[in-house]
N, C-alpha and C positions, 0 to 999 in steps of 0.2 A: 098068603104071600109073605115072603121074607125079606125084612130092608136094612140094611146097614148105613150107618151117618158115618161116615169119613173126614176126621178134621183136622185141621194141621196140628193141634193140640187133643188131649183127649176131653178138655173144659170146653174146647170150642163144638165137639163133638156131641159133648154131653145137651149143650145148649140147644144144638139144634135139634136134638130128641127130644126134649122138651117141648120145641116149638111144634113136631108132630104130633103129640102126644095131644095136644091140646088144638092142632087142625082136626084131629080124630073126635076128639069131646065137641068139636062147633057142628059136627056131620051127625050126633050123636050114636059114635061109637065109644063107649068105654074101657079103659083100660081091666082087665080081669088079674092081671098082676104087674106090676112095676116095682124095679130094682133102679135105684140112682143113688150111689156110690162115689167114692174119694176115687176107687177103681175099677168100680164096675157099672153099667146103666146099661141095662135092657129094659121092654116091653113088649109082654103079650097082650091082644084085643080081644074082648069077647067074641071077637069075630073070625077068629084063629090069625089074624095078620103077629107077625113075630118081628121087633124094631131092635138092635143094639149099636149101640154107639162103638168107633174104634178110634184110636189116635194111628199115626204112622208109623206104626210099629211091625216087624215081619213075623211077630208071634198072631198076629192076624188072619194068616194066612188060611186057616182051618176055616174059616167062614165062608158060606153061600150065601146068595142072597137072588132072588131077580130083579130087584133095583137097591141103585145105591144113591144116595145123596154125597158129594165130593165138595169140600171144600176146594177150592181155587188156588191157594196156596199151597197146596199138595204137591212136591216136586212131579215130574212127569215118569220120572224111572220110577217112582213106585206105585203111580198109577198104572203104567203098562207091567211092571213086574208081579203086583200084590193083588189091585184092586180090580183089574178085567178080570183075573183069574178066579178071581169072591162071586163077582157078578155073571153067571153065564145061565143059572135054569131058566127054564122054560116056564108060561108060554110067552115070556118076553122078556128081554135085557134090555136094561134102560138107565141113564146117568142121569142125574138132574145135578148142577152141578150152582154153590150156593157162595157167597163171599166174594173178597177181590183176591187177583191175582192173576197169573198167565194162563192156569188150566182151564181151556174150556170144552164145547161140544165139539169140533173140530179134532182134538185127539182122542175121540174114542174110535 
């Protein structure tokens, strides 16, 4: 499985990779490589799952994922422009959507 953290900043993105990173370590799965960077933060699980953090930027675009974690403060045109368009494989597309703000389950 492939997930992407979606933040309104790339710090607030970063942060919440983290926080999976370590829901993964209380399930006991472990991280088999981690990169957390000024400008990059990914990870992969020994269990093949693939996580990388993105801020709201349109160089994002190249990403797949079948779920995405969205920050809430994420304007909405780039959620419908950037971030459905990340999130569509198969065998399921899913938003979980994390922080305050106006985006929620409702515009996906």
């Amino acid at each position: 499985m492939r997930g992407i953290v979606w933040g309104s900043t790339y710090d607030i993105a970063t942060n919440k990779l983290i926080q999976v990173i370590k829901e993964y370590n209380m399930i006991g799965i472990i991280p088999d490589r981690e990169v957390i960077t000024k400008y990059n933060a990914w990870v992969k699980f020994e269990n093949g799952d693939y996580w990388v953090a993105c801020g709201p930027a349109e160089s994002a675009r190249g990403h797949k994922a079948n779920i995405s974690y969205v920050d809430r403060a994420i304007n909405k045109e780039f959620f419908n422009t950037v971030i459905k368009h990340c999130t569509i494989n198969f065998p399921y597309r899913g938003f979980l959507f994390f922080g305050e703000g106006e985006l929620n389950e409702y515009d996906t």
